[in-house]
N, C-alpha and C positions, 0 to 999 in steps of 0.2 A: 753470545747471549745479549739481548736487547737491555742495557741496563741503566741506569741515569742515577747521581745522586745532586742533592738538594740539603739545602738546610732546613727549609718546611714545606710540606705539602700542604695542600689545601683543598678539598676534595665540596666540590659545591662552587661553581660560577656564579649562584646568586648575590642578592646583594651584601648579604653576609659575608661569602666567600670574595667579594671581589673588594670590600673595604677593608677587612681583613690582609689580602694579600698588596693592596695599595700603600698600606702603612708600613706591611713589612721591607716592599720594593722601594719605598723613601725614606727606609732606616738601612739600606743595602743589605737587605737580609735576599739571598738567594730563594727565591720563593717560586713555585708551580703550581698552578691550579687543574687538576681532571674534573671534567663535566660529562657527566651519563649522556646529554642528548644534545641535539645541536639546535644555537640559539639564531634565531629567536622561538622562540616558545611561550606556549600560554600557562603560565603559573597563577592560582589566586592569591588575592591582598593586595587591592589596588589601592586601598587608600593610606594612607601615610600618616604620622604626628610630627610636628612640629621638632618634636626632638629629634628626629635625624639627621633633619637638618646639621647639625651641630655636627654628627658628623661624615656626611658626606662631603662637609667644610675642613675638617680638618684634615683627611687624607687627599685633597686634593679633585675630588670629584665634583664638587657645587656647579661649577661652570659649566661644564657640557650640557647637566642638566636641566639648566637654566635655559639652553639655547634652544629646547626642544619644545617651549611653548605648552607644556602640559598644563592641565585646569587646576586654579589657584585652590583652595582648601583653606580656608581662614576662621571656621568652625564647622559645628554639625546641630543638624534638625532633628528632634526627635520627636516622631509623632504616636499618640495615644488616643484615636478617636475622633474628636472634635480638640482635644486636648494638644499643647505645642509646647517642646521646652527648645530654646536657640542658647545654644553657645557660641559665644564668639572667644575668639584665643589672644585677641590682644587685650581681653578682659582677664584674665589670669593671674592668680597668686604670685607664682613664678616667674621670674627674668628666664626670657629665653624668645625662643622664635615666634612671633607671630600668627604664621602661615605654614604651608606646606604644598601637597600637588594631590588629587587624586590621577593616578596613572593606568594604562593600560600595560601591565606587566612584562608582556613580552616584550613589547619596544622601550620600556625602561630599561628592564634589564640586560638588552640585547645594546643598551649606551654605555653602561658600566662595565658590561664585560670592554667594552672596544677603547674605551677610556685607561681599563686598568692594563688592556695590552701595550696602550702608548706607553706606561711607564716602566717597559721591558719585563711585564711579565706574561709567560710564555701559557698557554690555555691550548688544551688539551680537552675538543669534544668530541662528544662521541666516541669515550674510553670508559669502561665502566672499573671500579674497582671489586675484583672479586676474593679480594684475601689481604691480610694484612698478618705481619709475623713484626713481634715486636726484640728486642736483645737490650734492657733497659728501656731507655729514651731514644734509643736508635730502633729505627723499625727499615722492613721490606715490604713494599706493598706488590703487590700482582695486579697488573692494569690488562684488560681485554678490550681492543676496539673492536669497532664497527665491523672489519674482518675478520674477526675472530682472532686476531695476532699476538701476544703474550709478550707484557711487555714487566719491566719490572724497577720501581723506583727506593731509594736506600733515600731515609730523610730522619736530619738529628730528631724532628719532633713533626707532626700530623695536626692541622685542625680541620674538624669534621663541621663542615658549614653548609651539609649537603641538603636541610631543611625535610622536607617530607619525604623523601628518600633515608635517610635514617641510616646511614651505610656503616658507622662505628658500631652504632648502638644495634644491630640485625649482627655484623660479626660475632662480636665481642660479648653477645647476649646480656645486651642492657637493658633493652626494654623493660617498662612496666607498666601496670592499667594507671590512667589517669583516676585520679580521685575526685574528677568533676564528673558530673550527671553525662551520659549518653547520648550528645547530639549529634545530628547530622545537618548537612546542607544541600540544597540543590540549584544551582545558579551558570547564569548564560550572559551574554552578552548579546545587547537588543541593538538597531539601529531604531534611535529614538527619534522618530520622525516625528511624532506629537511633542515634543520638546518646549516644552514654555518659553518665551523668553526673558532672556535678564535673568537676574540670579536666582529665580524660584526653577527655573528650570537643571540650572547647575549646580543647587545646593546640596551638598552629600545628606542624604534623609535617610534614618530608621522608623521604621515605620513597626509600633508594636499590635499587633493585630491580637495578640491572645497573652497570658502571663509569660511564657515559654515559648513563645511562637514570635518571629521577627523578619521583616523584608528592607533589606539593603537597597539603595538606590544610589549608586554612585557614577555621575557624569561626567565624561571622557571631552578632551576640547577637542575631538575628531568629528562627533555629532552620536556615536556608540553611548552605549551608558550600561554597567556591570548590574545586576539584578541578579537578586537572590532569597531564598526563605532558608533560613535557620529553625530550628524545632527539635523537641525529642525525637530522635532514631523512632519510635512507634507511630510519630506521628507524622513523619516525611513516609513512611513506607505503609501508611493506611491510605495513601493517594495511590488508584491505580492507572494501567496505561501506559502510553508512549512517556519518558521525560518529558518532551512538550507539553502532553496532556497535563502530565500532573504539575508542572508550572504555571499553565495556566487556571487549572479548576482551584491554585492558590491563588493566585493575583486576586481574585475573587473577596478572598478575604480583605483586602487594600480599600476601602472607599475612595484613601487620595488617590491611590496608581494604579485601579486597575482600568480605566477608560485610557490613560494615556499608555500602555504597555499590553491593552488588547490587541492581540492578532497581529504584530509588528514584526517584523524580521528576525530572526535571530543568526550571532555571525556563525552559531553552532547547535548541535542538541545539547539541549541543559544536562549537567555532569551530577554526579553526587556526590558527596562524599562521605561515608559511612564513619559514626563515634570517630570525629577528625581531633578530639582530646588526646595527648600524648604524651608519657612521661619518660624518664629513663632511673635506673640504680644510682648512676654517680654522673657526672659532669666532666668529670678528667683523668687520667690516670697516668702512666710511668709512658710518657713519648706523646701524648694527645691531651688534647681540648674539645669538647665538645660546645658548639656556641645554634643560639636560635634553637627553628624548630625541629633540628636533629635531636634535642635534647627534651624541651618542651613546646606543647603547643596546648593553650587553654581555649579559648574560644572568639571567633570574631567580631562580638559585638562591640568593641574598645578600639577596634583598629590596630592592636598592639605588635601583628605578627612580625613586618617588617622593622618596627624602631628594635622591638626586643632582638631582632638580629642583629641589628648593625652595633645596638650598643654591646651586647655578647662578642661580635667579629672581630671590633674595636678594641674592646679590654683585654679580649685572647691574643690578640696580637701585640700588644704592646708588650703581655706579658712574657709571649713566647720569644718577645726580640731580646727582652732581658736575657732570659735563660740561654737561647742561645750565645748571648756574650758572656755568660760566663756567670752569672747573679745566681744568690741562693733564694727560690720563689716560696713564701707559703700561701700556693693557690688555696687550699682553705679559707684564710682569710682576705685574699686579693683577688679572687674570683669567685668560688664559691657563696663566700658569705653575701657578699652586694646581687651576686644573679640570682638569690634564695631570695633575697630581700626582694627585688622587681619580682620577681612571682609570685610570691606572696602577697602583694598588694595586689595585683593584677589579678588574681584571681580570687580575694576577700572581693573585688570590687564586683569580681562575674556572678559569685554566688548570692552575692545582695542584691541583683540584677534581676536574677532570676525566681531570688526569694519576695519577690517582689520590693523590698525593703528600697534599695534604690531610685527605683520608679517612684516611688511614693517623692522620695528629696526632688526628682525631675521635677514632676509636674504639680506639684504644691504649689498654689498660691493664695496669698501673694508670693514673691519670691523673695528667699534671704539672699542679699548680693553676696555677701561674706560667703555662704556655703558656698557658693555656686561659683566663686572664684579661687575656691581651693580643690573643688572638684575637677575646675576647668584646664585646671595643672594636669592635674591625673588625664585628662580625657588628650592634651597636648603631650603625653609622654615624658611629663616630669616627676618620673614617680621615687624616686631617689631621695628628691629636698627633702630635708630631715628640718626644717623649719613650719612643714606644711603638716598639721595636726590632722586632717583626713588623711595621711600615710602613716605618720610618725603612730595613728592610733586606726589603722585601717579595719582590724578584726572587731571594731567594737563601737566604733561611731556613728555611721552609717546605721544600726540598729538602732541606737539610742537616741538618735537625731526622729526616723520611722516610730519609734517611739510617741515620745513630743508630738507629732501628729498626728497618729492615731488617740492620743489624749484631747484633741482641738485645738495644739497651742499655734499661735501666731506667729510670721515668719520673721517677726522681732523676738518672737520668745526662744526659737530653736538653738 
């Protein structure tokens, strides 16, 4: 019988999975990772926040990153019309990173897997996992390749970092509906030959075309640049037609981008993704972790997908190096509590986005610098600081701020 045992698996090559299995390979914890397909590969969330930084620093991966020339991220544009709100990240509430990168996915992600194999850990693609049997904290998982071959892995403990694959939570019948509204996306990658230059050309722009309705524009330092519409599910699928068609008859809506993203290349046909909202029952159980957006996924107007993994991949591993050595853990309050907490912010922030409420704090002016440097935390992935009063009172501020405006008050009064 084909069989291996391990002290953790790690099921998910992304970035999740490979910071995760990074920290556990620099704490010598015996670690594997299985990957459903072979990388490199196009996965979405090419742009990043600043807090990952922090730790792609700490498990050791910063450097490779760094060599790879990707395009710097130092804020975002947010457009409304005639209307501009600019954030910049070294204007920020919070101590922390500056900058960041927006990336093209597959080729980042296809560094950190190769990075996290330097540090002796072993990856396994194009192995899908089709079964998992747990006996406590000790499980058997069933691994099927490419061949169809049947293979089979014993590990003290599992973290599920497999992102939109969903592979514990599809088992183990976790799933559950999101409690955010029903969107969809539909997005491709252009070669951006009308390209501006200087930084109006490479600046990451949201471009809000309707209340619910929004067009990403995120440029790559290859000369490519990511494009997309987000919208309600009824309103991505009342465009009809090829993908193509119905990308383009949106761009329409764009006054900034649709002359410079008429009729240009694309490296593929535009994909979609159907209510890409996601939640699960629990987060962890007796032998696993669940981290990122194996667990949740609210929506991508924040940029959040990627830091919310790594800080997720990062915390489950640290934790599971504990337990493996022998620690008594209350994930409850050592993971659970703090990943309830980022979702909860992160997503009071989506639905005030959406409620228009948010928008309103955007493009108000004049501007207050005070709001706009503790939101600019949240928009850099410091959504944790419990010193930062837009987090510490997320469910309720943002309203009352929306408020104050819609009454006429001035950006001294807010």
């Amino acid at each position: 019988m084909n069989e291996e045992s391990v002290d953790v698996l790690v099921i998910g090559a992304g970035p999740s999975g490979c910071v995760s299995a990074s920290y556990l390979a620099n704490n010598n914890i015996n670690v594997k990772i299985i990957e459903k397909v072979k990388f490199p590969r196009y996965v979405i969330g090419e742009s990043l926040l600043p807090r990952c930084m922090d730790h792609f620093d700490e498990v050791g991966l910063l450097d490779a990153l760094k060599e790879q020339n990707y395009e710097i991220k130092r804020g975002a544009r947010f457009l409304r019309g005639d209307e501009v709100c600019n954030f910049d990240f070294s204007k920020k509430f919070t101590d922390g990173w500056d900058w960041t990168w927006q990336v093209p996915r597959a080729h980042f992600d296809n560094v950190l897997a190769e990075e996290t194999k330097k540090k002796g850990v072993e990856i396994d693609f194009e192995n899908e996992v089709i079964a998992v049997e747990f006996d406590g904290s000790n499980s058997k998982t069933t691994i099927r390749d490419i061949d169809g071959n049947i293979k089979y892995i014993n590990a003290k403990y599992i973290i599920d970092a497999s992102g939109y694959g969903r592979v514990l939570p599809g088992l183990l019948d976790l799933k559950k509906p999101s409690a955010l509204p029903k969107h969809s996306s539909i997005f491709t990658i252009a070669k951006d030959i009308n390209r501006p230059e200087g930084e109006e050309g490479t600046l990451i722009t949201f471009d809000v075309v309707d209340l619910e309705v929004w067009l990403w524009v995120i440029p790559f330092s290859d000369g490519t640049t990511s494009i997309g519409f987000v919208g309600p599910t009824e309103f991505i699928n009342s465009h009809k037609g090829s993908s193509t068609e119905m990308l383009e008859e949106m761009l329409n809506m764009s006054d900034f981008f649709k002359e410079r993203f008429k009729g240009v290349p694309h490296l593929f046909e535009p994909k979609i993704i159907q209510n890409f909202s996601t939640a699960v029952k629990q987060i962890y159980g007796d032998g696993y972790i669940i981290t990122g957006n194996s667990g949740e996924f609210l929506d991508p107007i924040f940029s959040s997908g990627v830091t919310f993994a790594t800080e997720t991949g990062l915390l489950a591993a640290k934790l599971v190096t504990r337990i493996i050595k022998g620690e008594e853990i209350d994930l409850d309050k050592e993971y659970v509590k703090p990943v309830q907490f980022g979702v909860d912010v992160f997503t009071s922030y989506v639905n005030e986005w959406y409620s228009g409420n948010l928008q309103k704090l955007f493009f108000h002016k004049p501007e207050n610098p005070d709001i706009k440097e503790k939101i600019c935390s949240i928009l850099a992935g410091y959504v944790w600081d419990q010193t930062n009063p837009f987090i510490t009172k997320h469910n309720r501020l943002v309203k009352s701020v929306a408020h104050l405006i819609d009454m006429g008050k001035e950006a001294k009064d807010l």
